[in-house]
N, C-alpha and C positions, 0 to 999 in steps of 0.2 A: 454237439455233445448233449446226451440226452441229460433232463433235467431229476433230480432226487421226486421231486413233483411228479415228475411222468412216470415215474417207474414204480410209486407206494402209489399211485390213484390206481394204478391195473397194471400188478405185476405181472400177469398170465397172458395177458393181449399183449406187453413189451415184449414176453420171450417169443410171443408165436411169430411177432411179426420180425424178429433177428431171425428166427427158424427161416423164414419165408424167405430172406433174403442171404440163406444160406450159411450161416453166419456160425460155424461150429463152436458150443459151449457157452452156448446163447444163457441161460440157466443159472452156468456155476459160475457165469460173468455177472451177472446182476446181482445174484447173493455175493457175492464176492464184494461188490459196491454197498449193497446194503451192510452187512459187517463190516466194510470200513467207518459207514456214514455212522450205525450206530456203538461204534467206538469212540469216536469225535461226542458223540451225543454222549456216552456213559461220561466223559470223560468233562465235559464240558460243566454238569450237572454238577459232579463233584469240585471242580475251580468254582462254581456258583456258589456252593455252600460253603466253600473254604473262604472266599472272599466276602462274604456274609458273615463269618465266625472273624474274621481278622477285624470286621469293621466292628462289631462288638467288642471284642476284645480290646480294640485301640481305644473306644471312647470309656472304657470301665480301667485302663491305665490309669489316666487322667482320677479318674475319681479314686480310686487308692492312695495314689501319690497325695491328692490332699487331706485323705484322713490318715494319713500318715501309715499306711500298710506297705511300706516299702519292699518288703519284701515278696507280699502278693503282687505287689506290680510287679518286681524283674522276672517272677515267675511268668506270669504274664505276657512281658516283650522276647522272652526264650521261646514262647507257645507262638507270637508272631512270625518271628525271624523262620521255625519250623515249618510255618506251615504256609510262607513264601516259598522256599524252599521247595516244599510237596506242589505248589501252586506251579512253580517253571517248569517241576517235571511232567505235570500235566500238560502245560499248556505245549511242550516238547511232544508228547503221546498224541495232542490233537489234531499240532502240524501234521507230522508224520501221517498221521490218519487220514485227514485232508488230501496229502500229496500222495498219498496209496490209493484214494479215490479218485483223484482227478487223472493219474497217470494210466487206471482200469480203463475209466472211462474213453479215455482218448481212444482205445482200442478196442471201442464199441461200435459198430453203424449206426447209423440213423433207422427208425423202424418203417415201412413203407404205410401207406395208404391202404384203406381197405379195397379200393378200386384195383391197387397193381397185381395182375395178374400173377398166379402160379408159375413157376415154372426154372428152371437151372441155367438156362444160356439162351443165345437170339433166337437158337430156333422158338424159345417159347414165346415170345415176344407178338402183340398182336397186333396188327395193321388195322390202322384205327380210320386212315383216309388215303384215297390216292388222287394225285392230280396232275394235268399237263396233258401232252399228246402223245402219242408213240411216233416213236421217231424212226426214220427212212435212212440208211444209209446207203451211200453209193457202192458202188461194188468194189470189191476189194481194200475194203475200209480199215484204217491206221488204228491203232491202240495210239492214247496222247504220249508217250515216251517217244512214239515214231514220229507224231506230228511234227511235236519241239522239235527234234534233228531236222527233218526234213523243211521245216519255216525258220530253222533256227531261233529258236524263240525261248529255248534252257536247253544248259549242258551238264550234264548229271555227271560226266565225267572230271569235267571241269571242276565241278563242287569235290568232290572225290580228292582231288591234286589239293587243292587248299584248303581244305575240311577232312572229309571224310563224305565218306555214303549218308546220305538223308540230306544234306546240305546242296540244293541244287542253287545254278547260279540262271538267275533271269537275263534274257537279252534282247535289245532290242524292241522290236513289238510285242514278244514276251513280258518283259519288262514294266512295259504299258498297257498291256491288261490287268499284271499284277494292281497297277497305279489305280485303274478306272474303277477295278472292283471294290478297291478300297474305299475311294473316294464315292463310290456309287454308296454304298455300305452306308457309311458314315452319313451323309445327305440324307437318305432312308431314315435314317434314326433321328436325327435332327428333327425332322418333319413331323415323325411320333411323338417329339416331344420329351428326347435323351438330349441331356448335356454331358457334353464331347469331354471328355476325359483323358490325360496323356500321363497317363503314369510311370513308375520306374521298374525296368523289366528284371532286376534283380530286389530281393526280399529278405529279410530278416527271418530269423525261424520262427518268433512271435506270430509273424502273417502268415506261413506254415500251416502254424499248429491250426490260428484263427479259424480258417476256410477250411480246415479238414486234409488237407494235402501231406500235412505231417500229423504222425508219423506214417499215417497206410500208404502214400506215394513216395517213403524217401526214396527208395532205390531207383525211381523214375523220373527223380529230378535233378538237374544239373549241379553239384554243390561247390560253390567256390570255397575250401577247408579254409585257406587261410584268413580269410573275415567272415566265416559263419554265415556266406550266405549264398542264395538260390536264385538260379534263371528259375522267371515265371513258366509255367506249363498253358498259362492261361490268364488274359486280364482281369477274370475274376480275383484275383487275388490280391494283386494290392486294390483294385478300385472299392474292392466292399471290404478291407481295412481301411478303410479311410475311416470307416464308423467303428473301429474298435475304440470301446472302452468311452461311450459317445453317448449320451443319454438326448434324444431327437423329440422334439412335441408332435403330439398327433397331428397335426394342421400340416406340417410340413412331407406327409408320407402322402403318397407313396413318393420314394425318392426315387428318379430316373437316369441316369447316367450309363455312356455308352464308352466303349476305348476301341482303338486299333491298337496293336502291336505285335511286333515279333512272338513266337509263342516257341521253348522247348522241351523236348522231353526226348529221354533217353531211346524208349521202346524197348526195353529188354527183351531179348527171347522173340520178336517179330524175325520173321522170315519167309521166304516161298515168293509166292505169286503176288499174296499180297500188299507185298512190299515193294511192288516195282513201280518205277514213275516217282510219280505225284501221289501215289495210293498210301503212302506213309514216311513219315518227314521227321527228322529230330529235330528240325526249324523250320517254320510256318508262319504267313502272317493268319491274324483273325482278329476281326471287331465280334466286341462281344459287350452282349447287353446284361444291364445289372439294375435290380430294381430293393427295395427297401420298402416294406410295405408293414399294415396292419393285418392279425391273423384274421379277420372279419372280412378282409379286401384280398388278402394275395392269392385265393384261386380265381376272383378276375382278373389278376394283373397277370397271371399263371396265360390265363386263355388269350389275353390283349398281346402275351410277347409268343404265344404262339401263331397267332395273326397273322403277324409283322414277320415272323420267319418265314411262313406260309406265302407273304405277296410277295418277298424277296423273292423267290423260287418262280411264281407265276409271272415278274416280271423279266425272269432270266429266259425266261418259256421253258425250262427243263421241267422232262416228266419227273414226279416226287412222290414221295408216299412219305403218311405221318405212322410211327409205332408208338405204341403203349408199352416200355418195357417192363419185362417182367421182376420177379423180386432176386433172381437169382443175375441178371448183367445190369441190374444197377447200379450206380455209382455209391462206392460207401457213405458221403454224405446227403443224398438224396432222397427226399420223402415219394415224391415220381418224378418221373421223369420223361419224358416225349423226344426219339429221335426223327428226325428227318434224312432220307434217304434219297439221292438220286441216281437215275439209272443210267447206268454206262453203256449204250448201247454194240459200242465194240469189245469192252469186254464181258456184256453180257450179262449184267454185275451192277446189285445196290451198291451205291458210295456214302457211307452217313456225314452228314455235312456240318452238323448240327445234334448238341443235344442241350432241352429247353427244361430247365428242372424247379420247382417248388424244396427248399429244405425246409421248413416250417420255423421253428427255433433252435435245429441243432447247431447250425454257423453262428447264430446270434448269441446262443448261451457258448461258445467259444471266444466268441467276443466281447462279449456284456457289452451286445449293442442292442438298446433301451429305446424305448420311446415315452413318454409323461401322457398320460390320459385324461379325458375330460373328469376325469375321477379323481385327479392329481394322485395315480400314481405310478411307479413306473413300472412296465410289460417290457417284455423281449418283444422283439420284431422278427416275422418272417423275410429273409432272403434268398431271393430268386435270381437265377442267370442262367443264358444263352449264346449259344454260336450265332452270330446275324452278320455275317456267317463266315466259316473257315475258308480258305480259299483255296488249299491245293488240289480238293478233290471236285471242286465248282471249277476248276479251270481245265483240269480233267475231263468233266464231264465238257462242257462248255465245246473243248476242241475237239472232241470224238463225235458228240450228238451234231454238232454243224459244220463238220466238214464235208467239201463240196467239191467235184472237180477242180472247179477255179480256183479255192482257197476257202478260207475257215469263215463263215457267216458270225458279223455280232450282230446277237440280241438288238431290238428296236432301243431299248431304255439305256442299254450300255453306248450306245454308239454315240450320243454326245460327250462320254467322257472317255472314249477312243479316238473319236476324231476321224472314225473310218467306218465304214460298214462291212470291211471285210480283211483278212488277213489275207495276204501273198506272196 
């Protein structure tokens, strides 16, 4: 949530950069918050001086009553009782004003970086690095929906009968890829110096609103009506509510913590090509990294968790490429954002795996998560998170880029937590 600070230091740079990221009524949203903010302000001033007038008034009671002016004092405690009275319906006008503000806000973006590039959708998005090797397919080469059938290794149909579509059922050595990446994941993170986190994959609407997901993602999120509450979309969510409402000392940031978990989302409106396979899931696993930083430190710690998603890729040997998205496909709570892409070589086709984002203080001023300064005193904290990384479209690639006559090649790094070097 942007801050009343960010928006009266440079009103005209907040709206360009909503414009930028497409954001229509960029303009009569901001004035729209400032009107409320200085409603609460008119309104406030005036309780300041009412309550300044009551406090005089109460101590010249007292001194009436003993020069015996009885009657100027009732006059007196009538003018208090009044102007309590005027004082709750102000303090009524300021809520109000307050909760007209905060409720705008919520359905503002975050404003981008002057780096994120122009532009409306991925084509404008700019390929910032590529890496890995081009990969050789055998002839007559499977797309991974065919592979699974043919190794038996998930049945999409299967999931279909006890689910629904998007709900695929792992088997087998299926199964235990799913395990290995997990656990490969997780080890990777440790090693960086993430503590392993197991959070709870359903959420409060508080944690929601927190991270930005409500209200711009409700239709996208699983909601169980009758206790109010949400399948995560993502472990971002509860794991950096952990710090809601948290005031943290500088010494202790950047904070690092990692999770695995199941991940849902409805995908409204997906369909075609896209959606076939592994290519888009209403359930997924994903480790995903989460970090708590100072605004002075978090575009290192921005570059250090793009790194880390970067060797995961180089140690999977999948070709990859890093984008810089543009202001018009990024995420509403995101200041940039950096997706990772790998290439399907059977279907011919980036897979994004991964997206690695900087919010600055918008999550944190949703949170009022605080940190104490050698200043003593307390700042919002930037929060940052990434895919390290999702797995359906890594397992995708995975079977498509290394299948072989004989069966499905793993990766050098994976195969101590496969226990094989090869699927058959």
């Amino acid at each position: 949530m942007l801050t009343i600070k960010q928006i009266t230091d440079d009103k005209e740079a907040v709206i360009r950069g909503l414009e930028k990221k497409h954001f229509k009524g960029a303009r009569e949203a901001i004035e729209g918050v400032l009107a409320f903010d200085n409603k609460r302000k008119s309104a406030q001033a005036e309780l300041d001086a009412l309550n300044a007038k009551v406090k005089t008034l109460s101590k010249s009671i007292g001194a009436l009553m003993k020069e015996g002016k009885k009657d100027e004092a009732e006059t007196a405690k009538k003018e208090v009782v009044d102007i309590k009275i005027k004082s709750k319906e102000l303090e009524d006008v300021m809520k109000q004003a307050e909760d007209d503000k905060r409720a705008l806000l919520y359905t503002i973006p975050n404003v981008p970086y002057d780096i994120v590039p122009e532009g409306v959708s991925a084509d404008d998005n700019v390929v910032v690095k590529t890496g890995g090797h081009d990969t050789v397919l055998p002839q007559n080469a499977l797309p991974h929906w065919e592979l699974a059938k043919k190794y038996n290794l998930i049945d999409f149909d299967l999931g279909v009968k006890i689910t629904g579509a998007g709900f695929p059922v792992y088997i087998g050595q299926g199964a235990r890829l799913q395990r290995a990446l997990i656990n490969f994941f997780l080890d990777e993170a440790r090693k960086a110096g993430y503590t392993e986190i197991m959070p709870p994959t359903v959420v409060n609407a508080a944690s929601g609103y927190g991270t930005g997901q409500l209200p711009d993602k409700e239709g996208q999120m699983y909601h169980c009506e009758v206790d109010d509450l949400y399948l995560i979309p993502t472990a971002e969510v509860p794991v950096t509510n952990i710090y809601r409402d948290v005031i943290l000392n500088e010494e202790q940031l950047p904070i690092k913590n990692c999770a695995y978990t199941e991940c849902f989302r409805r995908e409204a409106g997906s369909y075609g090509k896209d959606v076939r396979g592994l290519n888009r899931l209403h359930e997924f696993s994903k480790i995903e990294i989460v970090r708590i930083d100072t605004p002075e430190h978090s575009e290192q710690s921005h570059q250090e968790m793009l790194a880390h998603v970067e060797g995961l890729l180089q140690k999977l040997e999948l070709p990859y490429r890093i984008l810089r998205l543009c202001g018009g496909d990024m995420s509403f709570t995101s200041s940039i954002c950096y997706d990772f892409e790998v290439y399907s070589e059977a279907q011919k086709r980036w897979l994004e795996v991964s997206s690695v984002s900087n919010f600055d203080t918008y999550q944190a001023n949703r949170l009022q998560c605080r940190y104490r300064g050698t200043d003593k005193k307390t700042h919002l904290c930037h929060t940052l998170n990434g895919s390290a990384l999702a797995l359906p479209r890594i397992v995708a690639a995975l079977l498509e880029d290394f299948q072989t006559p004989d069966g499905i090649r793993i990766p050098k790094a994976l195969q101590p937590y496969m226990g094989c070097d090869m699927i058959k």
